[in-house]
C-alpha positions in Angstrom: 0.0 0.0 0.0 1.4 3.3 -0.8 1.2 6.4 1.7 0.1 10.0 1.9 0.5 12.5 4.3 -2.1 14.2 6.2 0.2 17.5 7.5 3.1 15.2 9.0 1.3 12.1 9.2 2.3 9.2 6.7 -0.9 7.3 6.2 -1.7 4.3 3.5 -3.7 6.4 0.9 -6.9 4.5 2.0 -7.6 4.3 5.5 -10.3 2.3 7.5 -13.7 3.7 9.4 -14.7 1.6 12.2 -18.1 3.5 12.5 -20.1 0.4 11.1 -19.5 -1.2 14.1 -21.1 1.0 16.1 -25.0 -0.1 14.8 -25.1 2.9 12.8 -25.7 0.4 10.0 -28.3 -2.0 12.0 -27.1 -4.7 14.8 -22.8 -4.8 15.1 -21.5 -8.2 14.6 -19.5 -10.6 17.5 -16.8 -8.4 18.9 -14.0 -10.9 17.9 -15.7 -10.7 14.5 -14.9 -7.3 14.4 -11.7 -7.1 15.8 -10.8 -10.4 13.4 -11.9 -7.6 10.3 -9.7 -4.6 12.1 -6.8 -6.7 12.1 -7.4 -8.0 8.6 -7.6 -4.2 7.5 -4.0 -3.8 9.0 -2.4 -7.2 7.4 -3.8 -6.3 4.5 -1.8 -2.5 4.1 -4.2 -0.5 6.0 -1.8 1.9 9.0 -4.5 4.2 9.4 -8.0 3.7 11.9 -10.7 6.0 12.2 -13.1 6.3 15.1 -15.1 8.8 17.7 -16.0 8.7 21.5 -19.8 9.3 19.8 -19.8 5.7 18.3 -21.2 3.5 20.4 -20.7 5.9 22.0 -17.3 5.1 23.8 -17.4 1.4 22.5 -16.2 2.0 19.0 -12.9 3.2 20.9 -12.4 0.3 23.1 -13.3 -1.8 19.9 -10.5 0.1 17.9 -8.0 -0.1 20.9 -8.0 -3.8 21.9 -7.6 -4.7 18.0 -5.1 -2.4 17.3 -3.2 -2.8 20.4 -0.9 -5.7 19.0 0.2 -3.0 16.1 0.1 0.0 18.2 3.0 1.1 16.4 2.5 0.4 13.2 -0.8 2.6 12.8 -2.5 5.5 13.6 -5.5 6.3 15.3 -7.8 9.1 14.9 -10.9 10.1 16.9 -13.1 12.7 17.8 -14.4 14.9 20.4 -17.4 17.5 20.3 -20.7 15.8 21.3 -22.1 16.5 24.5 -21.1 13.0 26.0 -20.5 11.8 29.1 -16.8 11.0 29.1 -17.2 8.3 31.6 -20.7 6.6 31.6 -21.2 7.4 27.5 -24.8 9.3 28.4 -25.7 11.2 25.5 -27.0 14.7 26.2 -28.6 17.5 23.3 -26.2 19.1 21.6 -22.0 20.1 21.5 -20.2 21.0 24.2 -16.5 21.5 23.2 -15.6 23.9 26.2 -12.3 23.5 27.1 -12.4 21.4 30.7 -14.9 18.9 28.6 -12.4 18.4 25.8 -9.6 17.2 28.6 -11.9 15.1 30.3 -13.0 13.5 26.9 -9.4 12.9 25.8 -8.7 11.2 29.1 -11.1 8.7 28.4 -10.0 8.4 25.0 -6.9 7.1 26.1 -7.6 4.9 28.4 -10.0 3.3 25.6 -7.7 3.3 23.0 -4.9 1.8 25.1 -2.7 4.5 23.7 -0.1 7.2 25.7 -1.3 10.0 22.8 -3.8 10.5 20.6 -2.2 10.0 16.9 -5.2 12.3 15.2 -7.4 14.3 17.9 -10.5 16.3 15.3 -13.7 18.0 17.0 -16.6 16.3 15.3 -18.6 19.0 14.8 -17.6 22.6 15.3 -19.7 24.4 18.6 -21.4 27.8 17.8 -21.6 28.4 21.9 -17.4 27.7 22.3 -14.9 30.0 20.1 -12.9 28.0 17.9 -9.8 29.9 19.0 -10.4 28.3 22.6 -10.9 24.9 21.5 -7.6 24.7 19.6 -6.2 26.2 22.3 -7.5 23.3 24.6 -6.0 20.8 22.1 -2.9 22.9 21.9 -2.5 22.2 25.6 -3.1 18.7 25.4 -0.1 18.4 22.4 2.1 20.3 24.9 1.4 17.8 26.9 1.7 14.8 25.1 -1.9 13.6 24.9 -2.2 14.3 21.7 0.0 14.6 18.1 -2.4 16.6 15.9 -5.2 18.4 15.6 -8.2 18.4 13.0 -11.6 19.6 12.3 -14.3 17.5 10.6 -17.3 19.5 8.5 -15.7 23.1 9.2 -16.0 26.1 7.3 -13.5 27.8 5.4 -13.3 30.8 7.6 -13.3 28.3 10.8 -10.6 26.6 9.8 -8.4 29.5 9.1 -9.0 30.6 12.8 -8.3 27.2 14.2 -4.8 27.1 12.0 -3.7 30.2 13.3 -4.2 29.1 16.8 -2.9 25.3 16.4 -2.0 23.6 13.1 -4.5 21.8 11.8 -3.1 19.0 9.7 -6.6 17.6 8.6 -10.1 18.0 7.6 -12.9 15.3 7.8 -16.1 15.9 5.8 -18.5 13.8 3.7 -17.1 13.7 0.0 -17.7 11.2 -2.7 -19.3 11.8 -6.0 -22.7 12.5 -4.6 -21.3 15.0 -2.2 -18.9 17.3 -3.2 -19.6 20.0 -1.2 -15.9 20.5 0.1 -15.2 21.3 -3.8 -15.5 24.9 -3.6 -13.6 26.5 -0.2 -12.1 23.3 1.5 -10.1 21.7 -0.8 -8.4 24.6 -2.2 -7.9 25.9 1.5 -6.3 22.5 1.9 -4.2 22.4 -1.0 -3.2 26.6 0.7 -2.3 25.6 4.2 -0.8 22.1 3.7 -3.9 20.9 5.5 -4.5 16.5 4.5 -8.3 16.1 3.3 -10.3 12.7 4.7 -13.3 12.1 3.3 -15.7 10.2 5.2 -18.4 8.2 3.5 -16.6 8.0 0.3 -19.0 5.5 -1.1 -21.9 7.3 -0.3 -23.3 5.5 2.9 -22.8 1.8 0.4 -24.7 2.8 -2.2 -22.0 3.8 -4.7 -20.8 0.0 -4.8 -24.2 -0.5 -6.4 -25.2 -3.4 -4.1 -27.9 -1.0 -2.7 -30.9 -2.5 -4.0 -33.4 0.7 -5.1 -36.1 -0.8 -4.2 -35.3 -2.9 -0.7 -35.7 -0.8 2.6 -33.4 -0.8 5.3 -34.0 -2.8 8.8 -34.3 -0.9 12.2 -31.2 0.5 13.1 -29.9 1.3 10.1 -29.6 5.3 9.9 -30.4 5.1 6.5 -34.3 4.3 7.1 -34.3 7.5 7.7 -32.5 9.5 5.4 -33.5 11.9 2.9 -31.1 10.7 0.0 -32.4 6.9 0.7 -36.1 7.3 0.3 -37.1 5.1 -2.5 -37.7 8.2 -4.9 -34.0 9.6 -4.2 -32.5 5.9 -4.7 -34.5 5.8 -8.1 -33.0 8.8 -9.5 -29.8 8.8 -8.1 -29.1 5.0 -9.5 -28.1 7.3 -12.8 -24.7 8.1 -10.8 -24.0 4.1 -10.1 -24.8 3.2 -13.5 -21.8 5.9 -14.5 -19.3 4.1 -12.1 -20.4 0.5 -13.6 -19.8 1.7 -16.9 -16.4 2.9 -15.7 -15.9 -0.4 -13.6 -16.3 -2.9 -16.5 -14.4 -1.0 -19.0 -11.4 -0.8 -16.3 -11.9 -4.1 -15.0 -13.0 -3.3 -11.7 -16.3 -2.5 -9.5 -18.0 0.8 -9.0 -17.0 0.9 -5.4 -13.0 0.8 -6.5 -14.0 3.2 -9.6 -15.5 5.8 -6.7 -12.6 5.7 -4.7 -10.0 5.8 -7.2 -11.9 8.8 -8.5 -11.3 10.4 -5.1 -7.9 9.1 -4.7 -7.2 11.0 -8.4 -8.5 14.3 -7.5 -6.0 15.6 -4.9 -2.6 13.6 -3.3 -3.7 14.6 0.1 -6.7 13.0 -0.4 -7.4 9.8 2.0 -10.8 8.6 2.0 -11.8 6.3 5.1 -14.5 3.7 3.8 -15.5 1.1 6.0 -17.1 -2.2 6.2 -17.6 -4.8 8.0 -16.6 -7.7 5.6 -12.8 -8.6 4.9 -13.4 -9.5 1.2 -14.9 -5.2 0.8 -11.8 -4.4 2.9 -9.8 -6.1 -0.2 -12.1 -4.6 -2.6 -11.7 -1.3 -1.1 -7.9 -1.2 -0.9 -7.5 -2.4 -4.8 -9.0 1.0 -5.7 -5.5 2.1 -5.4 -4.5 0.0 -8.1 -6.9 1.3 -10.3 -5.7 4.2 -13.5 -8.0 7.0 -14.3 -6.3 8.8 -16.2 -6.9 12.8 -17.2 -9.4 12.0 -20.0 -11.4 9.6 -17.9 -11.7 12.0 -15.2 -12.8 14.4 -17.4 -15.4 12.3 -18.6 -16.7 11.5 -15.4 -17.1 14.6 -14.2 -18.9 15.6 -17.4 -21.3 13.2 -16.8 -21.7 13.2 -13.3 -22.4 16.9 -13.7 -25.2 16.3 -15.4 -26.9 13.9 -12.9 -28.7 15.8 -10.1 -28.7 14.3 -6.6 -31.7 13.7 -5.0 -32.2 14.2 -1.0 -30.1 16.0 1.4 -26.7 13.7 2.3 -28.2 13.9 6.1 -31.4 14.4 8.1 -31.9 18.1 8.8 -31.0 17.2 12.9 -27.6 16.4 11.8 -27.0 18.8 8.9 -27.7 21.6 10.9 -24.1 21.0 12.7 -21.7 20.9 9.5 -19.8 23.9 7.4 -19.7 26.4 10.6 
């Protein structure tokens, strides 16, 4: 697997989101299942793991840490703060809270969880209107000083955010949604990114599954699964935006590959400090995933994607209003 950097970080170019263990995506399977699939990520090429205290919440971390514990350091972790959580019992409360004395407390959890002496990657999940950003890099500044933590990134910030943030503490990455359905971080992130040296992760990077195009249109989702309840998974918006899957299959049969590896190579070809996080929770995705990087678009295929992928309009909002609400501050 070849690497890219996020800032200073060397990372494999695809990385690995653990969030589907969490029963975002309906019931988890068998801890040792997952931890078996973790571990496989890693053998595989995979040196960089993706999680948050609000997944589970605080389980997804202890998941993470007791699988990658063996190959501590060989990998890094990175995790997120920003939900009003109860660091210690997990109790979810309304809202953000990223005031200072609540980040420190977080993080010491997050330690102890991830069986880890610092924190590789340290983002704030969602950016608080009620905290000053200025204060909360400060707060993570304090805890680099310290040695809790090695970096410090933002995930769904605006532009303007982001520059106040980097002025106060480096930030050496940025986590937001981005795939071929969402591109939102097109017009002001990515070129901030490309300005300040800043490494670009994009979470969902196959659009929630269904830009593998094993998302039947038609099928609905069990209870548990978040996307029951998303705007861009009602039937009507998987009906129309099946247009966008049947551009990657093209793409896939003509290159030999699937439309999961034709979506992330597309993302992998648009910018070197690019690393998209899918996840999964089966090894033989894992190994479908990480031979995107083998796949070639080259300049006049990418220009014919995005030709034609201009010309498709998305249907539904990426996330239910409740969670939108927090993103691009």
């Amino acid at each position: 697997m070849k690497t890219r950097k996020l800032g200073p970080l060397t990372v494999s170019e695809i990385g690995y989101g653990t969030m589907s263990f969490a029963s975002f995506y309906g019931a988890s399977p068998e801890r040792s299942e997952a931890i078996r699939i973790i571990r496989g990520a890693h053998e595989r090429g995979v040196t960089h793991f993706d999680t948050a205290e609000a997944y589970g919440p605080l389980t997804n971390e202890e998941l993470v840490g007791e699988a990658l514990a063996p190959v501590r350091n060989s990998v890094t972790i990175a995790t997120k703060f920003g939900w009003n959580i109860d660091p210690e019992t997990g109790e979810r409360r309304p809202g953000l809270n990223s005031k200072s004395a609540h980040v420190k407390r977080a993080v010491e959890g997050m330690l102890k969880r991830l069986r880890v002496e610092s924190i590789d990657l340290l983002y704030q999940h969602r950016v608080d209107p009620e905290v000053p950003i200025e204060d909360v890099a400060g707060a993570v500044k304090e805890l680099i000083v310290q040695g809790k933590v090695k970096h410090f990134g933002l995930s769904e910030p605006g532009a303007q955010t982001v520059r106040r943030a980097h002025a106060v503490q480096p930030v050496v990455a940025i986590q937001s949604e981005y795939s071929l359905w969402t591109r939102d971080p097109e017009p002001e992130i990515l070129p901030l990114c490309e300005e300040l040296g800043i490494g670009f992760v994009p979470w969902s990077p196959l659009g929630a599954g269904f830009l593998t195009g094993k998302v039947d249109p038609g099928a609905t989702h069990v209870a548990g699964d978040f996307r029951a309840n998303s705007p861009r998974f009602t039937p009507e918006a998987k009906a129309a935006n099946q247009a966008l899957v049947d551009l990657l299959k093209r793409f896939a049969e003509a290159k030999g590959a699937t439309p999961a590896q034709i979506a992330l190579a597309w993302l992998l070809s648009r910018k070197p400090f690019i690393v998209p996080i899918p996840g999964t929770r089966r090894l033989d995705r894992v190994e479908e995933n990480l031979g995107a990087a083998g796949v070639v678009l080259r300049p006049e295929d990418m220009a014919e994607i995005e030709a034609s992928a201009s010309a498709i309009p998305i249907q539904g909002e990426r996330l239910p209003p409740a969670v939108l609400q927090f993103s691009y501050r």
